[in-house]
C-alpha positions as CSV (number, residue, x, y, z in Angstrom):
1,X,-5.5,-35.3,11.0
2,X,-1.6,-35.5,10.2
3,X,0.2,-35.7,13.1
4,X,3.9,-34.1,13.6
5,X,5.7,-36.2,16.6
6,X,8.9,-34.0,16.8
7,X,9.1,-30.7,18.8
8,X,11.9,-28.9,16.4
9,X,10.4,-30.5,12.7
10,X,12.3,-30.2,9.7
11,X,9.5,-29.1,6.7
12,X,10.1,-28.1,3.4
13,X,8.0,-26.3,1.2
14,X,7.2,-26.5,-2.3
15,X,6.1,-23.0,-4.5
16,X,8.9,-23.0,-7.6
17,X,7.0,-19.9,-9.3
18,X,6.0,-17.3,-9.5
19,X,7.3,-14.4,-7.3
20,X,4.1,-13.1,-6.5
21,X,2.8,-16.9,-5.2
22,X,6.2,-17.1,-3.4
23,X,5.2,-14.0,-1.6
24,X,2.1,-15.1,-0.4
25,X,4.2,-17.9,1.3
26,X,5.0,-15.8,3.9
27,X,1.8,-16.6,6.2
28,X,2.6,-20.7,5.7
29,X,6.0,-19.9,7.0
30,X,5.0,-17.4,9.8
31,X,2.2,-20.1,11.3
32,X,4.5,-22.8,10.6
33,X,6.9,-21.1,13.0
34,X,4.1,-19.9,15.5
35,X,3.0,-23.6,16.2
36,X,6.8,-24.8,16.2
37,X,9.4,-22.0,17.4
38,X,12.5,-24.1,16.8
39,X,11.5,-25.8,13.6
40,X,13.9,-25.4,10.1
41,X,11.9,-24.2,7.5
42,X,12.9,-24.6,4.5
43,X,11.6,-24.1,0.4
44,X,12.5,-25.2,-2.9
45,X,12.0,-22.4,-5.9
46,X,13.7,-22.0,-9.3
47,X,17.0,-20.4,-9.3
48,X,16.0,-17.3,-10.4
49,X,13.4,-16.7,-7.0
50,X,16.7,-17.5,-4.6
51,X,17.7,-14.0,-3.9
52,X,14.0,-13.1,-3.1
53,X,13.4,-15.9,-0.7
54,X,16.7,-15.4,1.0
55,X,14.3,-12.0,2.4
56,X,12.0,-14.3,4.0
57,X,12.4,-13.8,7.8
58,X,11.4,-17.7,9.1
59,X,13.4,-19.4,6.4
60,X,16.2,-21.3,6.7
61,X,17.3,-22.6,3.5
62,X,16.1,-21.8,-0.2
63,X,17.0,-25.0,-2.3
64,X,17.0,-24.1,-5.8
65,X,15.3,-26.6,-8.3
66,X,17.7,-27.3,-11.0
67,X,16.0,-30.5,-12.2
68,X,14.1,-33.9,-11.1
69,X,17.2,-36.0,-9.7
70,X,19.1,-33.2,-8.2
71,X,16.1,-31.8,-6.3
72,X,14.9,-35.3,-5.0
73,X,18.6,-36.2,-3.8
74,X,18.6,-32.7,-1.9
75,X,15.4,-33.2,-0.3
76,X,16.2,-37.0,0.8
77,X,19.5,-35.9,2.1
78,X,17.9,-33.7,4.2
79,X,15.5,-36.0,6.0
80,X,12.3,-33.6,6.2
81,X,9.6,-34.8,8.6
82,X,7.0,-33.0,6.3
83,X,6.7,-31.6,2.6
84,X,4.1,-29.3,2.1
85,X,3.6,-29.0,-1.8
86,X,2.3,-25.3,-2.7
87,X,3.0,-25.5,-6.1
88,X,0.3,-28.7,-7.3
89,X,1.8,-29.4,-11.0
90,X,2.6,-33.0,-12.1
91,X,6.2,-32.1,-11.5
92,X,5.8,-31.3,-7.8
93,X,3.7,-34.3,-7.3
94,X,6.2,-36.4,-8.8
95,X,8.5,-35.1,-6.7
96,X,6.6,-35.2,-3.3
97,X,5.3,-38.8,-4.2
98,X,9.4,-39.6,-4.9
99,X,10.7,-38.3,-1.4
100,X,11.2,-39.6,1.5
101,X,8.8,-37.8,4.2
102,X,6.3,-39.4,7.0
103,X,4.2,-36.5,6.5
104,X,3.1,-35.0,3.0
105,X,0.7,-32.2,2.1
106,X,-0.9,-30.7,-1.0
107,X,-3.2,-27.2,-1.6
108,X,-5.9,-27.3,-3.8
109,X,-5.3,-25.6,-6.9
110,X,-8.4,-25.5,-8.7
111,X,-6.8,-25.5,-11.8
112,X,-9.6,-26.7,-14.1
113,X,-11.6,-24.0,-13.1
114,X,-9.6,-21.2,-13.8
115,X,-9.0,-22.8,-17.3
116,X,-13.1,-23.2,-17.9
117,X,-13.1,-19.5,-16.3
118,X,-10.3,-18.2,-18.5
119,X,-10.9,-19.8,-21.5
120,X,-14.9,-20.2,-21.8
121,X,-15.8,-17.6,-18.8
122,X,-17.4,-20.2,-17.2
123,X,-17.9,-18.6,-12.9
124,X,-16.9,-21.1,-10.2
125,X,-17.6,-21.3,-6.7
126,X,-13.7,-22.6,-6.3
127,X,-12.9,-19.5,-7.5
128,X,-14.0,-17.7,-5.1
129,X,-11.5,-18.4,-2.4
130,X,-8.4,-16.6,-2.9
131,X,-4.6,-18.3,-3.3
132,X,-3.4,-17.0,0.1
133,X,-6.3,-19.2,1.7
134,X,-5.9,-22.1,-0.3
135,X,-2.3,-22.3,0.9
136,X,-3.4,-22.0,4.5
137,X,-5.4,-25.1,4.7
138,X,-3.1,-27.7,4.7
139,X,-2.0,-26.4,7.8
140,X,-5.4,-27.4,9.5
141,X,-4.6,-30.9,8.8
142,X,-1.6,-30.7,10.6
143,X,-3.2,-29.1,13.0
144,X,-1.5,-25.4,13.0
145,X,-3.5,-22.7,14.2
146,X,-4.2,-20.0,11.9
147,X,-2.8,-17.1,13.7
148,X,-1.8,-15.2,10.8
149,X,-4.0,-15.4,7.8
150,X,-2.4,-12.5,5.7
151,X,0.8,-10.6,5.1
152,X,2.7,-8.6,8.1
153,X,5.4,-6.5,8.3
154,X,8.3,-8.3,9.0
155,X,7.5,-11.2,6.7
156,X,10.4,-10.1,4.5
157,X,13.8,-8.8,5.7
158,X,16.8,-8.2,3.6
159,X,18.9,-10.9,5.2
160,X,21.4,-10.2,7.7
161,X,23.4,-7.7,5.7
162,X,22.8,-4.8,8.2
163,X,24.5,-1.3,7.0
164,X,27.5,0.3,9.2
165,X,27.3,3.7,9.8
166,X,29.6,6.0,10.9
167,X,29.5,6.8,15.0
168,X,27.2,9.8,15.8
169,X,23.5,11.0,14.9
170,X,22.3,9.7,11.2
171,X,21.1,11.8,8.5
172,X,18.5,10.3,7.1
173,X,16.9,11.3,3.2
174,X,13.4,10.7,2.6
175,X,12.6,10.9,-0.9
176,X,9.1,11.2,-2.2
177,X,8.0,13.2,-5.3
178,X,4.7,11.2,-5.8
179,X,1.2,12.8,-6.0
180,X,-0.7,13.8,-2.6
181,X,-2.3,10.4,-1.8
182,X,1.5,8.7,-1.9
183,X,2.4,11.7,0.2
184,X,-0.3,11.3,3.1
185,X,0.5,7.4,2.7
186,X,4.4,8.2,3.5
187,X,3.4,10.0,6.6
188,X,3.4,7.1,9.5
189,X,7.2,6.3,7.2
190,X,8.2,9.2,8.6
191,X,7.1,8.8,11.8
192,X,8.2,5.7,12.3
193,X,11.6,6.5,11.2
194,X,11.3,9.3,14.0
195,X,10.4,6.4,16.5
196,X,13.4,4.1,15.2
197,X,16.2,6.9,15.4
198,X,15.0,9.7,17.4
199,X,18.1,11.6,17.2
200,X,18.7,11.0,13.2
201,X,18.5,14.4,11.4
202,X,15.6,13.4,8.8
203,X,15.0,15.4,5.7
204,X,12.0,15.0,2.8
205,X,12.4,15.8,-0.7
206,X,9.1,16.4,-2.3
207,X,7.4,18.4,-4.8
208,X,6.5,22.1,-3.8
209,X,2.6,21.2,-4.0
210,X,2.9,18.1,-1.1
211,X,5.8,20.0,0.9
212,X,2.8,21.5,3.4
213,X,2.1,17.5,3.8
214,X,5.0,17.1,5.4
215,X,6.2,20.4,6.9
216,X,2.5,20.6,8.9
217,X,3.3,17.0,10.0
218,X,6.3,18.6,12.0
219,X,9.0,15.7,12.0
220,X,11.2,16.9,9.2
221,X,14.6,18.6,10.0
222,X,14.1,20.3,6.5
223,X,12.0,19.8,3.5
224,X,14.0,20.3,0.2
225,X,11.9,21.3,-2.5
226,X,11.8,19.4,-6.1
227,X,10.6,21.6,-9.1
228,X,10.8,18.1,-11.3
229,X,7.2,19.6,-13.1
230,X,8.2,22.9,-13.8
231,X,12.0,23.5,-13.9
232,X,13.6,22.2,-17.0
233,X,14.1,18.3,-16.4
234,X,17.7,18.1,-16.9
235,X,18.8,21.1,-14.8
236,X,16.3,20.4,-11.8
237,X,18.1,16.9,-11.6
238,X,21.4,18.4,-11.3
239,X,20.7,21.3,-9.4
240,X,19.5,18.8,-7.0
241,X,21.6,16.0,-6.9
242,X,24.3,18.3,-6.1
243,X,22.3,19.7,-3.5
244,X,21.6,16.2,-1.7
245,X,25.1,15.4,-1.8
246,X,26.3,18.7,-0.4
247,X,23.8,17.0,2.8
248,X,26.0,14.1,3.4
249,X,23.3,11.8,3.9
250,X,24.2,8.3,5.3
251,X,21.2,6.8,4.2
252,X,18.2,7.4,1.9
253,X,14.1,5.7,1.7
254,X,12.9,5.9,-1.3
255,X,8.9,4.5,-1.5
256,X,8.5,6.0,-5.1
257,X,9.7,3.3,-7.5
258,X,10.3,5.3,-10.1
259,X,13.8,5.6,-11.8
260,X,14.6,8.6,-11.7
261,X,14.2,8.7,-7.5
262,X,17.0,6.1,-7.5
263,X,18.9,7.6,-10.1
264,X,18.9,11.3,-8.1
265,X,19.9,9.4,-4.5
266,X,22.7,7.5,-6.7
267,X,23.5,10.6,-8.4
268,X,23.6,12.2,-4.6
269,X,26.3,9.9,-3.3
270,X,24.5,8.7,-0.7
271,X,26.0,5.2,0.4
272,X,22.5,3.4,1.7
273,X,20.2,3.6,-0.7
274,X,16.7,1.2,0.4
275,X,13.6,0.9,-2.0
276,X,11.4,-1.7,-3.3
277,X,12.5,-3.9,-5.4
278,X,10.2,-3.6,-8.0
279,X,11.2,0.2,-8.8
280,X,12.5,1.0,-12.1
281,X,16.0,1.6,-10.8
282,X,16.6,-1.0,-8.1
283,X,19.9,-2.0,-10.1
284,X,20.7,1.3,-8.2
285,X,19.8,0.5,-4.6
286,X,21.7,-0.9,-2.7
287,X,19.2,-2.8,0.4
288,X,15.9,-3.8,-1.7
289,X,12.6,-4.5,0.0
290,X,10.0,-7.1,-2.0
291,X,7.1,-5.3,-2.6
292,X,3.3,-7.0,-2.5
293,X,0.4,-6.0,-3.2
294,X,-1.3,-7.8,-0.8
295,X,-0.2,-4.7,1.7
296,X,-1.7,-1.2,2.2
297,X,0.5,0.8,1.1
298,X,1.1,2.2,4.3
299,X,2.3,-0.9,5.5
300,X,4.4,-1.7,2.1
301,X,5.8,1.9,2.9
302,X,6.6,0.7,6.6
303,X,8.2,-2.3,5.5
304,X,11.1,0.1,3.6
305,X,12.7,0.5,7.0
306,X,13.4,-3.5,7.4
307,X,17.1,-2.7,6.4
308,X,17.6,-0.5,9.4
309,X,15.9,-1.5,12.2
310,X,14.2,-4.3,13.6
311,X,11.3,-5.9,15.2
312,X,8.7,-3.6,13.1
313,X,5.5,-3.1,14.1
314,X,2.5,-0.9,11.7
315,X,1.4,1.8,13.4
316,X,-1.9,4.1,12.2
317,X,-1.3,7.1,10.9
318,X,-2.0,10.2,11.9
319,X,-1.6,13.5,11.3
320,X,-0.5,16.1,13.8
321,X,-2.8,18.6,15.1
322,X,-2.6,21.9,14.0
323,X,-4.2,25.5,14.3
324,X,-7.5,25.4,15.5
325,X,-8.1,21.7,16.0
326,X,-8.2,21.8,19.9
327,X,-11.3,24.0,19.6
328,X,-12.9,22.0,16.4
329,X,-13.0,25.2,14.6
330,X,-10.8,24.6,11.6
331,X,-8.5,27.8,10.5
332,X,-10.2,28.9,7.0
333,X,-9.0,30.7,4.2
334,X,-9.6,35.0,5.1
335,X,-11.4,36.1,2.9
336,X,-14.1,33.6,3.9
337,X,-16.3,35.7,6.5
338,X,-16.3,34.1,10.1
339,X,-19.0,31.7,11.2
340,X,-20.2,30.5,7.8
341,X,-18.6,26.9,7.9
342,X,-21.0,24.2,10.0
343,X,-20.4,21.4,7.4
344,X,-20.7,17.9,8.9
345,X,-20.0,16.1,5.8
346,X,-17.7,17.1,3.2
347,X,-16.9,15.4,-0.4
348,X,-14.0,15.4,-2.8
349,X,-15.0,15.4,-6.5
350,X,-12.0,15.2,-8.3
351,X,-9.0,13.7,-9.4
352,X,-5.9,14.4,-11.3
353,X,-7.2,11.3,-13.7
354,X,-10.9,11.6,-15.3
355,X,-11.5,7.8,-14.9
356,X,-11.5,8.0,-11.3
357,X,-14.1,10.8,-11.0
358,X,-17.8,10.0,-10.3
359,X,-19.8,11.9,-12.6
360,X,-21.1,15.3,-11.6
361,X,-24.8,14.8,-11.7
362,X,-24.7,11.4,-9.1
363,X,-22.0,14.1,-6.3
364,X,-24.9,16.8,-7.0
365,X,-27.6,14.6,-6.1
366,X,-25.5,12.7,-3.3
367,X,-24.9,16.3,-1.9
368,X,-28.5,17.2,-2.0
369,X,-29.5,14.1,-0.2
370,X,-26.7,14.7,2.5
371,X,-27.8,18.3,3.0
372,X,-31.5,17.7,3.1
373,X,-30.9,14.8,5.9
374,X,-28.4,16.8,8.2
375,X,-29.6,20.2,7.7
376,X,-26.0,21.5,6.7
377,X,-24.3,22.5,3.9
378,X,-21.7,20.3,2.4
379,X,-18.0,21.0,2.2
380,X,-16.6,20.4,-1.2
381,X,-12.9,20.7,-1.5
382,X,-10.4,20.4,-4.4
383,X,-7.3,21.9,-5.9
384,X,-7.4,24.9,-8.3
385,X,-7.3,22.4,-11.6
386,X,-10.5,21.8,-10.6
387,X,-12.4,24.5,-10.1
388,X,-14.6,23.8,-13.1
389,X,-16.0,20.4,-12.2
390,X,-16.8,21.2,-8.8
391,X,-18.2,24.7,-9.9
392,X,-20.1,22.3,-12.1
393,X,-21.4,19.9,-9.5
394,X,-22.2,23.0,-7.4
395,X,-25.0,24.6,-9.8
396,X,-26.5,21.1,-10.2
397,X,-26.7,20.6,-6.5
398,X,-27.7,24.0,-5.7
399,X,-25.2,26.4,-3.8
400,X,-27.3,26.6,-0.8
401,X,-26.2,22.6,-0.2
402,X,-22.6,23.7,-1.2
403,X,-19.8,25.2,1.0
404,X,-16.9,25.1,-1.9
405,X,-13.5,25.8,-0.9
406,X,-12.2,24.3,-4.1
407,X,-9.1,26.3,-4.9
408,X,-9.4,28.5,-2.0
409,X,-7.3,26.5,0.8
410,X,-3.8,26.1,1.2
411,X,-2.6,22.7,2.3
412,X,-2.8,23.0,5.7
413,X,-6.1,25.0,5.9
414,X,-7.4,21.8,3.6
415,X,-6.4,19.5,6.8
416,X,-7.8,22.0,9.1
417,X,-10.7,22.1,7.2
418,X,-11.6,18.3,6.8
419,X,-10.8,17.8,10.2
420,X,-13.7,18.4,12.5
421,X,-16.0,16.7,9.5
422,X,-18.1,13.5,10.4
423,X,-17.9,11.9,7.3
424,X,-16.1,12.0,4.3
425,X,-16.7,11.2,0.6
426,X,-14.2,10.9,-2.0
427,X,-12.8,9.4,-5.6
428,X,-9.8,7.7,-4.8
429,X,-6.9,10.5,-4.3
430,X,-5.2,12.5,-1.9
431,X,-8.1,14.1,0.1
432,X,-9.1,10.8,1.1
433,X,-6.0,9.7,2.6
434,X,-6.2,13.1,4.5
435,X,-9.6,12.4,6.1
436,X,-8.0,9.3,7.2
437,X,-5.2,10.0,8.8
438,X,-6.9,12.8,10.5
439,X,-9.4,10.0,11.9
440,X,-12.2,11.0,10.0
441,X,-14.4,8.5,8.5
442,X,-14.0,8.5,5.5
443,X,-16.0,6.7,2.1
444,X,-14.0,5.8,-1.0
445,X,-15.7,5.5,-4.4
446,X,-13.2,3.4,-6.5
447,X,-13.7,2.7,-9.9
448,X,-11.0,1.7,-12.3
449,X,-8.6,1.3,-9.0
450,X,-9.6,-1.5,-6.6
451,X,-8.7,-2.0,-2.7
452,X,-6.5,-4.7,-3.9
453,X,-3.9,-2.2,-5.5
454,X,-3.3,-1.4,-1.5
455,X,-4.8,2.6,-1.9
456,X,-7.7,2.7,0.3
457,X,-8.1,4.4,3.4
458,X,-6.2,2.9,6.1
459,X,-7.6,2.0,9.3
460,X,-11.1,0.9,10.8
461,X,-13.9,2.8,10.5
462,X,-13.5,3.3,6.8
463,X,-15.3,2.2,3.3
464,X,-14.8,1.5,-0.5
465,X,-18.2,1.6,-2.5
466,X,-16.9,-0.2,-5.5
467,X,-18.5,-1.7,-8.3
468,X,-17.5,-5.3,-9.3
469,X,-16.1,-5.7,-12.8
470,X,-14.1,-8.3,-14.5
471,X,-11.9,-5.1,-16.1
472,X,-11.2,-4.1,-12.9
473,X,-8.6,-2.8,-12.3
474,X,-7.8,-1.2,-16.1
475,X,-4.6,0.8,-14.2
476,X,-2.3,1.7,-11.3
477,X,-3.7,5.3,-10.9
478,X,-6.4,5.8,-13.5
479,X,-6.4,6.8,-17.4
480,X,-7.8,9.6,-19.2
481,X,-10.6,7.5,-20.8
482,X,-12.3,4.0,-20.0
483,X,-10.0,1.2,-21.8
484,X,-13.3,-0.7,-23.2
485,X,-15.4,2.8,-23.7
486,X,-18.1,2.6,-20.8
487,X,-17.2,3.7,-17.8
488,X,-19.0,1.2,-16.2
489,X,-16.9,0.9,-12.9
490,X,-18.6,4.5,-12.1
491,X,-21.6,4.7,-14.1
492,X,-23.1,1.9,-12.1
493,X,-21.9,3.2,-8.6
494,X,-25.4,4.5,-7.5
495,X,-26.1,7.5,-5.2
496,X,-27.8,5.1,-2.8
497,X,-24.8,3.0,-2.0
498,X,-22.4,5.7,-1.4
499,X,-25.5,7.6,0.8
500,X,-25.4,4.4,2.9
501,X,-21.7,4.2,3.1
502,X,-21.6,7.4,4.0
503,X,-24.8,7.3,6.9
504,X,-23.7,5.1,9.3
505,X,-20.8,7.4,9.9
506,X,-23.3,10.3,10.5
C-alpha cells in the first residue's frame, strides 16, 4: 500500500476526455476529500471540459491540457504529492512517468478487451465491472475508504456565481410540459423547492393532461395551463410567454431539456433561468446544471436547484394524501356502483410508445395467475388512448379477473385508486412512477428502456424485470417499432419472472 505522509495533500487527477468519464470523477474527488478534508484537488482535462469541471464541488483547480511540455511544467510547478491517472493512454502515462510525484496511480482500463468485444464480439469478464468502479480502486491502494461509490447530489455545483434577487418573497416558475412519468418524477422538485424557500410563491406550467399531477400534490401557488398539443403552435407560445412575463417571475427550473422550454422562459423575461446543460437551448439559460445519467432522474431533477440553495440533500418522493386515503378506500369514478373494488394488485398495460408495451396475451395470463393466487380481481388502469389494448387484454384474461378503469378515472381518482394496492405492475410510464411515489410496491417491465437511462421507480422496495440485450437501449422513451425487427427485449420477458417480481410484494 501507497502511503500519503501529509495531512492537507496536494493530488491531481488525470481524465482529459470525455465529459461523461469526467463526470463519473466526481466519487474519486468526493472520497478523496472524505479521507483528507483540507486537501487541494486538483484535474487536468482538455480545454474544452474546463467550464464543466469548474461545477465540480471538491475541485480546486481545472488545468487545461494544451500539449506535452506545457502540461508537465504546470504539474511540476505545482509540486503534487500524488497523480492519480484516470485517463490510461500512452499520453497520460508519458506524462505521469515525466512528473515529479512521490506517489503515482493508474486505473485499469481494459482496453484490449473492449476492442476484441467491439470489434470481434468476443465477452470478457473485465468487462463486467463498470468505469465508475475501475476508477475507485486506486483509492484502495492509498488506502481511502470507499464511502461513496456512486454519484450524489451535490457533486456538481455551478461555481460560486450565486443569483441576487430582489429583497422580499421569490416567485419561483416551474416549467414542465413532459409526459406523466417526467411529471410524477418532478414532484419531490417541487417539494424540495417548497423546503428551500418556504415563503417563495411557486407556480407550474404543464400540460392540461399532468396539471391534476401537480394541483392534487397541493404545493403550487397556481398551475398555468400549456395547450402546446392542441392550440396552434405559434400562438400557444405567445399567448403564453406573455402570460409568464405578465408573472414577474425572478427565477425559473426548467427539468425538460427541450428547446422550446428555454426558449418560452427566455421569451418570458425571466432573469434566472437554471436547466441542464444538455437541453437543446442551454445557450438560453443562464445557471446550467451537468446532467448524468448515472442519476435517477429524481435526483438529476433535484440537482436543478444547486444554483439556489445549498447543502442538498435527495429526499423520496411522495405524493400527498388525498380523498379517501385515511380510510384505504380509494374515491372511484360514480358511475362505478359502491363496494365492487377489492383489488390487491393492479397492472398498467400501456404506453404512449408500442415498443414499451408487453404483449397482451403474456398481461392476460399474468393477470389470471395473480387473480387465481389472491382470490381478487385485478385493477387495470390506463388513459382513454388505450381503451382498446386493455379491452383486449381483458377478454383474453377473462373479465371476472379484471377490474378495468381504463379511461374511466380522472387523475386524481387514478392516484386514489392505485393507492391502497399491494403490488403494482407496469411497462415503463407514468403509472409506475405513481405507484411509487405513493409507496406502493411497484414492478417495472422495461424493454427497449433500461434502469440505466435513470427512469425506474425510485426508492426501495421496487423492481425492473428486464431482459438483457446487447440493443438495449434502442431509445430515450421508446419507438413505434423494434429498430432490428424482433421485439426481443419483450418477447422474452416471461410471465414467470414478472409473477415472481411481483409475489414477494404480495
Amino acid at each position: 500500500m501507497l502511503e500519503i505522509t501529509k495531512p492537507d495533500p496536494r493530488i491531481l487527477v488525470i481524465r482529459m476526455s470525455s465529459l461523461g468519464d469526467i463526470i463519473l470523477t466526481a466519487p474519486v474527488f468526493r472520497n478523496l476529500k472524505a479521507r483528507w478534508p483540507g486537501s487541494r484537488l486538483d484535474i487536468l482535462v482538455k480545454p474544452q471540459f474546463l467550464e464543466a469541471v469548474s461545477k465540480n464541488a471538491f475541485l480546486n483547480r481545472a488545468i487545461p491540457f494544451t500539449g506535452l511540455g506545457a502540461a508537465l511544467r504546470e504539474i511540476n510547478a505545482a509540486s503534487y504529492d500524488a497523480i492519480i491517472d484516470l485517463h490510461d493512454t500512452p499520453r497520460s502515462r508519458l506524462l505521469c512517468a515525466l512528473a515529479r510525484a512521490p506517489v503515482k496511480l493508474r486505473y485499469r482500463k481494459a482496453s484490449t478487451a473492449r476492442r476484441l468485444f467491439v470489434g470481434l464480439r468476443i465477452p470478457s469478464p473485465a468487462l463486467e465491472k463498470h468505469t465508475l468502479d475501475r476508477y475507485l480502486e486506486p483509492l484502495a491502494e492509498l488506502g481511502v475508504p470507499l464511502v461513496h461509490r456512486g454519484p450524489e447530489l451535490g457533486d456538481w455545483v455551478p461555481g460560486a456565481r450565486k443569483p441576487a434577487f430582489k429583497p422580499g418573497p421569490l416567485k419561483i416558475c416551474l416549467l414542465q410540459t413532459a409526459f406523466l412519468g417526467d411529471c410524477v418524477l418532478t414532484l419531490p422538485l417541487l417539494k424540495k423547492l417548497r423546503e428551500v424557500f418556504p415563503d417563495a410563491a411557486v407556480s407550474v406550467v404543464t400540460r392540461p393532461e399532468t396539471a391534476d399531477i401537480f394541483s392534487a400534490a397541493g404545493l403550487a401557488a397556481e398551475i398555468i395551463v400549456d395547450r402546446k398539443k392542441t392550440a396552434p403552435r405559434l400562438a400557444e407560445f405567445g399567448r403564453l410567454a406573455r402570460e409568464l412575463r405578465s408573472r414577474d417571475f425572478d427565477a425559473v427550473i426548467i427539468p425538460h431539456r427541450s428547446l422550446r422550454s428555454a426558449l418560452l422562459a427566455w421569451r418570458a423575461g425571466i432573469p434566472v433561468r437554471v436547466g441542464f446543460s444538455s437541453s437543446a437551448g442551454s445557450f438560453l439559460l443562464t445557471h446550467k446544471v451537468p446532467f448524468s445519467w448515472l442519476l435517477h432522474d429524481v435526483e438529476r431533477n433535484l440537482a436543478l436547484l444547486s444554483p439556489l440553495a445549498e447543502n442538498l440533500k435527495a429526499s423520496s418522493p411522495g405524493l400527498p394524501a388525498g380523498p379517501g386515503s385515511d380510510s384505504g378506500s380509494p374515491v372511484l369514478p360514480a358511475q362505478l356502483p359502491a363496494g365492487t373494488y377489492k383489488a390487491v394488485a393492479g397492472i398498467n398495460a400501456g404506453s404512449a410508445w408500442p415498443t414499451k408495451r408487453w404483449p397482451a396475451q403474456k398481461w392476460a395470463r399474468l393477470i389470471k395467475k395473480l387473480a387465481a393466487a389472491h382470490t381478487g380481481k385485478v385493477l387495470m388502469v390506463g388513459g382513454p388512448g388505450e381503451r382498446e389494448w386493455n379491452a383486449e387484454i381483458e377478454r383474453l384474461a377473462g373479465p371476472e379477473n379484471c377490474f378495468n378503469l381504463t379511461g374511466k378515472t380522472t387523475m386524481p381518482e387514478l392516484m386514489e385508486a392505485i393507492r391502497p394496492l399491494k403490488v403494482f405492475i407496469s411497462n415503463d410510464s407514468g403509472p409506475m412512477h405513481i405507484a411509487a411515489a405513493l409507496g406502493v410496491p411497484a414492478v417495472g417491465v422495461f424493454g427497449p428502456t433500461t434502469r440505466e437511462l435513470g427512469f425506474f421507480p425510485y426508492g426501495p422496495g421496487h423492481k425492473v424485470v428486464e431482459t438483457p440485450l446487447a440493443c438495449r437501449p434502442c431509445a430515450l422513451h421508446g419507438s413505434k417499432k423494434c429498430p432490428r425487427g424482433h421485439f426481443l427485449c419483450m418477447r422474452l420477458l416471461t410471465v414467470e419472472e414478472v409473477f415472481e417480481a411481483a409475489k414477494g410484494a404480495l
